[in-house]
C-alpha positions as a Markdown table, in Angstrom:
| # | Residue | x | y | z |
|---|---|---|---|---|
| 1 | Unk | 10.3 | -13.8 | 26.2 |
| 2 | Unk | 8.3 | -16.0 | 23.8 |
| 3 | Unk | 9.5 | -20.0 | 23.8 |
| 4 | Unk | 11.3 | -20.6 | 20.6 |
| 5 | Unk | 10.7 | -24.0 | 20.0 |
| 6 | Unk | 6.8 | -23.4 | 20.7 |
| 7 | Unk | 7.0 | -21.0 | 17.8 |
| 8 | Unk | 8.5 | -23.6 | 15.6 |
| 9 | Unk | 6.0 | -26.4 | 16.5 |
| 10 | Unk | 2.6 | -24.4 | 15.3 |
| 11 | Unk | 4.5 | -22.0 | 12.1 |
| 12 | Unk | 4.6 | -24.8 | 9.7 |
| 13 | Unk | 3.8 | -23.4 | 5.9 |
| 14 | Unk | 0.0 | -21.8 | 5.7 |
| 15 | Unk | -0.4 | -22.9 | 9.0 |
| 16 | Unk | -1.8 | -20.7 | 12.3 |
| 17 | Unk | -2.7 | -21.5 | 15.6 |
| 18 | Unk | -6.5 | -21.0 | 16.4 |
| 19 | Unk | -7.5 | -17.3 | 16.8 |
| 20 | Unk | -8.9 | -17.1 | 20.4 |
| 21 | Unk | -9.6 | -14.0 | 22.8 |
| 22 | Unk | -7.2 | -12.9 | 25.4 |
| 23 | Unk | -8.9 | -13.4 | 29.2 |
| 24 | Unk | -7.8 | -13.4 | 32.6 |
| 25 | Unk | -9.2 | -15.5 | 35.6 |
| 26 | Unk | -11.0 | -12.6 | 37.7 |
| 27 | Unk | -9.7 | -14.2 | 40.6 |
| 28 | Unk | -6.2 | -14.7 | 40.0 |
| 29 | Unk | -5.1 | -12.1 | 37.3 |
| 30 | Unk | -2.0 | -11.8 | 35.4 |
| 31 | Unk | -2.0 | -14.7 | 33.3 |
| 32 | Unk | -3.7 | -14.8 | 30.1 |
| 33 | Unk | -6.1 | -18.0 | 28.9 |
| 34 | Unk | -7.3 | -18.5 | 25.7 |
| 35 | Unk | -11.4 | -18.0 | 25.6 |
| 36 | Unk | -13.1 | -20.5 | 23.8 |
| 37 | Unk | -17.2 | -21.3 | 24.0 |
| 38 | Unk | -18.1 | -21.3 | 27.5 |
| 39 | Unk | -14.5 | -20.7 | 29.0 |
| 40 | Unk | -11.5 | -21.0 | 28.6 |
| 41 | Unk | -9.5 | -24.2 | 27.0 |
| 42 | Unk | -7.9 | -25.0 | 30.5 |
| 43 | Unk | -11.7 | -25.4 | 32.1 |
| 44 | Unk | -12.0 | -21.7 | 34.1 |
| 45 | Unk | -15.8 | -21.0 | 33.1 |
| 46 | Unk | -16.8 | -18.0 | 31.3 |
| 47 | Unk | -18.2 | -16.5 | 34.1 |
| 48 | Unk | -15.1 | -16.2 | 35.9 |
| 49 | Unk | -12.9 | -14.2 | 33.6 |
| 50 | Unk | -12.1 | -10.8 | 32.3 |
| 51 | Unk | -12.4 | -10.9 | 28.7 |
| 52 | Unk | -9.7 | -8.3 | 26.4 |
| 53 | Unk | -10.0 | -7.1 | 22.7 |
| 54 | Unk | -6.7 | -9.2 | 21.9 |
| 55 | Unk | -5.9 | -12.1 | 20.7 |
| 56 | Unk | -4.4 | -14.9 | 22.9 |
| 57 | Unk | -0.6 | -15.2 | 22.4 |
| 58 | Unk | 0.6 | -18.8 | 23.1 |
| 59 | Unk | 4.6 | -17.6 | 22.9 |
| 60 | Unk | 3.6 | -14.7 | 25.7 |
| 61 | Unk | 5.3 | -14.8 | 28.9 |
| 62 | Unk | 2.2 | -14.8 | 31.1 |
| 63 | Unk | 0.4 | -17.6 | 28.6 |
| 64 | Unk | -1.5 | -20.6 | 30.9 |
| 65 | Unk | 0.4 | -23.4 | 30.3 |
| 66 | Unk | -2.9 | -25.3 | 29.7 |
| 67 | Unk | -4.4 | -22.8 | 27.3 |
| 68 | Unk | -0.6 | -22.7 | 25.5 |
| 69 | Unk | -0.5 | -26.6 | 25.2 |
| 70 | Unk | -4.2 | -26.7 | 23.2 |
| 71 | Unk | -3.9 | -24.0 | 20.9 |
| 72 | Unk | -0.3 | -25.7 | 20.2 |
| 73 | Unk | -1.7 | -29.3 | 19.5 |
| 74 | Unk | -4.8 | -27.7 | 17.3 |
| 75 | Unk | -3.9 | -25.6 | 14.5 |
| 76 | Unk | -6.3 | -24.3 | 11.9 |
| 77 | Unk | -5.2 | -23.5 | 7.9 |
| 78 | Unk | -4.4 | -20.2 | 7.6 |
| 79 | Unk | -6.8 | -17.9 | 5.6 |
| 80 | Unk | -4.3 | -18.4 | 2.2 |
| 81 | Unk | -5.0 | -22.2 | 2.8 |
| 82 | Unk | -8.7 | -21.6 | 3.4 |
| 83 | Unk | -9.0 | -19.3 | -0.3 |
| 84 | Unk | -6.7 | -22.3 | -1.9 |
| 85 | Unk | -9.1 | -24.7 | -1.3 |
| 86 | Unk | -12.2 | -22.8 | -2.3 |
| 87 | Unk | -10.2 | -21.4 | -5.5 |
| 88 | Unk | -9.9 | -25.2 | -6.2 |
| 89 | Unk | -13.0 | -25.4 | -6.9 |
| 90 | Unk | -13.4 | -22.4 | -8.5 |
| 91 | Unk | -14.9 | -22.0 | -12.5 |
| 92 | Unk | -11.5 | -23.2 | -14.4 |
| 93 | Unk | -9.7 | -20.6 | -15.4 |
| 94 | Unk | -6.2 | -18.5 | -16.3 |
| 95 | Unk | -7.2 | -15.8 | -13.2 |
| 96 | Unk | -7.7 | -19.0 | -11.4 |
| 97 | Unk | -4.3 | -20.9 | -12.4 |
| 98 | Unk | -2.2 | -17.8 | -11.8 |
| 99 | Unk | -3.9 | -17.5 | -8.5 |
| 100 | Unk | -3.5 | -21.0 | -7.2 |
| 101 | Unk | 0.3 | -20.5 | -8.3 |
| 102 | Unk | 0.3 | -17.2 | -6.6 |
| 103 | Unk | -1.0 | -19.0 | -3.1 |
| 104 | Unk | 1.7 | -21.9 | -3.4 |
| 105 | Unk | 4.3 | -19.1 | -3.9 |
| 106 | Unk | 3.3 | -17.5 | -0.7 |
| 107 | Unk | 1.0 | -14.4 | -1.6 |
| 108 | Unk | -1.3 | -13.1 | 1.5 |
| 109 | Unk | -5.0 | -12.3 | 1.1 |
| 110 | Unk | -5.2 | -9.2 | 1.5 |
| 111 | Unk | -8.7 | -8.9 | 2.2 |
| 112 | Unk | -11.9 | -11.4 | 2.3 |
| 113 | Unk | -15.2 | -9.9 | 3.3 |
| 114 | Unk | -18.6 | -11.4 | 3.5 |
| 115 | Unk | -22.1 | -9.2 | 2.9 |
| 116 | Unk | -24.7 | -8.5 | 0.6 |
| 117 | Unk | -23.5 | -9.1 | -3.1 |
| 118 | Unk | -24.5 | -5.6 | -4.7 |
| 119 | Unk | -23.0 | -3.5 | -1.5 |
| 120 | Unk | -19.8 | -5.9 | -1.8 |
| 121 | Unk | -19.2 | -5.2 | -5.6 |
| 122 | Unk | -20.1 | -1.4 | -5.1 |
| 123 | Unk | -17.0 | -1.3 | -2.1 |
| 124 | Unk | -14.6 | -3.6 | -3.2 |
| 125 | Unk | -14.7 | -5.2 | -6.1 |
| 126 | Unk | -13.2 | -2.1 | -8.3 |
| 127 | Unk | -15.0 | -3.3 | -11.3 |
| 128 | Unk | -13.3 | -0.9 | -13.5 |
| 129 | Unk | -9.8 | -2.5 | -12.9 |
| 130 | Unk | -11.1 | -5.8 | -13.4 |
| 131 | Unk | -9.3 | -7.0 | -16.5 |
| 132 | Unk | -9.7 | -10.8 | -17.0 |
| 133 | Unk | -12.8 | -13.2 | -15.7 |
| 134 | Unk | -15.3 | -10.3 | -15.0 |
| 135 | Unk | -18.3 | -11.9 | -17.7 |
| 136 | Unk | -19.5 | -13.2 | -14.3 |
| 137 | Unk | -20.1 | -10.5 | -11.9 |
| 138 | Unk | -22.8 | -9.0 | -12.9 |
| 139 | Unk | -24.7 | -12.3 | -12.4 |
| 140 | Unk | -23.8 | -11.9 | -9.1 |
| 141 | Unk | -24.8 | -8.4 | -8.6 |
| 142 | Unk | -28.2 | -9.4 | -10.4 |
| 143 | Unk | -28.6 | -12.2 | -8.3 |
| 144 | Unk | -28.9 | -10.0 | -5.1 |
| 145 | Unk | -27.6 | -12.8 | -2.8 |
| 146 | Unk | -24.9 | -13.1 | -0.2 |
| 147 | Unk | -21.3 | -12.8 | -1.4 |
| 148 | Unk | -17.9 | -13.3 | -0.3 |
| 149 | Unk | -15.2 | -11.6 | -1.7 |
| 150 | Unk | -11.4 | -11.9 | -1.6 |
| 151 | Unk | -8.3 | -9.7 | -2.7 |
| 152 | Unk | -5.1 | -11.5 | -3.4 |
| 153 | Unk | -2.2 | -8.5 | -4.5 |
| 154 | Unk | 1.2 | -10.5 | -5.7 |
| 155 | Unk | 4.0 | -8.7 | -7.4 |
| 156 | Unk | 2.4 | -6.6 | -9.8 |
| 157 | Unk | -1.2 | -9.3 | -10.2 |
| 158 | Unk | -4.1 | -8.7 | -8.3 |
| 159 | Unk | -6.9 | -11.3 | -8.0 |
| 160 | Unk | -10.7 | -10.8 | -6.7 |
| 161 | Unk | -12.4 | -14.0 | -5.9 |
| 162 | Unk | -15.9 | -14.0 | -6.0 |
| 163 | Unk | -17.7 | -16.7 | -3.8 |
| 164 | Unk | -21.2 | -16.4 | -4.2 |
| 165 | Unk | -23.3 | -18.3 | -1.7 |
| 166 | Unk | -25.1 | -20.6 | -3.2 |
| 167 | Unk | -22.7 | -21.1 | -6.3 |
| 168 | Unk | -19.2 | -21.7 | -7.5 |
| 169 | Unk | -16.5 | -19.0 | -6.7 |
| 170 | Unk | -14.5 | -17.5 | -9.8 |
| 171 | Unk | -11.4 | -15.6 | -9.7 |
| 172 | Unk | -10.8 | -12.5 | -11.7 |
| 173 | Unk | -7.7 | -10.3 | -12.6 |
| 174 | Unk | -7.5 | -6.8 | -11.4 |
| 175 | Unk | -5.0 | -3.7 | -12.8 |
| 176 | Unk | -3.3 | -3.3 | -9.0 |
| 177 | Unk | -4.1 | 0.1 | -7.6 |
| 178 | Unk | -4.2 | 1.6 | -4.6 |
């Protein structure tokens, strides 16, 4: 049974606890620590534990109490919080008004990948939906740089938001599909 008032102390608005591996002291298993670099953030070195493919859960039964009080007293902005304040910054805009309104209203990114700019657009980007702010993507492509790339879907508006790495992000408008 998770501990409810833990679960109210770290889910404030666009806020997440740290995302940290799942691991287990080899020598006294059973309860799960959170990995950070070098071990994990009650002080058992790396060394000594069994690392999982899971995230740790601070509101899990078996969570160190150690590990449980850290990842409580450190949150990190959530990814929504993270795209807000690049799209701040972002080349002015409507796509980029509608999509900062979008973020305060609670929409989700529903995807932000990082990668080569011409093998980004090609997979994700769906140029053809793109109906408002796309002048500036094929700079991009041209470019031939390192990209990142976020989908926002709210209601019936989609946004892509095109951070490229040495440059200012934009925010387009996409027809929603599938």
């Amino acid at each position: 049974m998770s501990d409810p008032d833990l679960r109210g102390r770290w889910s404030g608005p666009g806020r997440r606890p740290r995302f940290l591996a799942h691991c287990e002291d080899d020598d006294a298993p059973g309860t799960g620590h959170a990995l950070s670099k070098g071990g994990t953030l009650c002080g058992i070195p790396r060394d000594r534990v069994t690392v999982y493919r899971s995230p740790f859960d601070p509101t899990g039964e078996t969570a160190c109490p150690g590990c449980r009080a850290q990842v409580v007293g450190d949150p990190e902005p959530s990814v929504e919080e993270r795209l807000r304040h690049r799209v701040r910054g972002a080349v002015p805009g409507r796509p980029r008004e509608e999509l900062l309104a979008a973020l305060r209203q609670g929409a989700e990114v529903g995807l932000w990948v990082d990668g080569p700019a011409q093998d980004l657009v090609r997979h994700y980007a769906r140029r053809e939906r793109i109906v408002e702010g796309g002048e500036l993507v094929e700079a991009v492509v041209r470019a031939d740089r390192r990209l990142g790339l976020a989908r926002v879907v709210h209601g019936t508006r989609e946004f892509v938001v095109f951070i490229p790495e040495d440059g200012r992000p934009f925010v387009t408008r996409a027809e929603p599909g599938p």
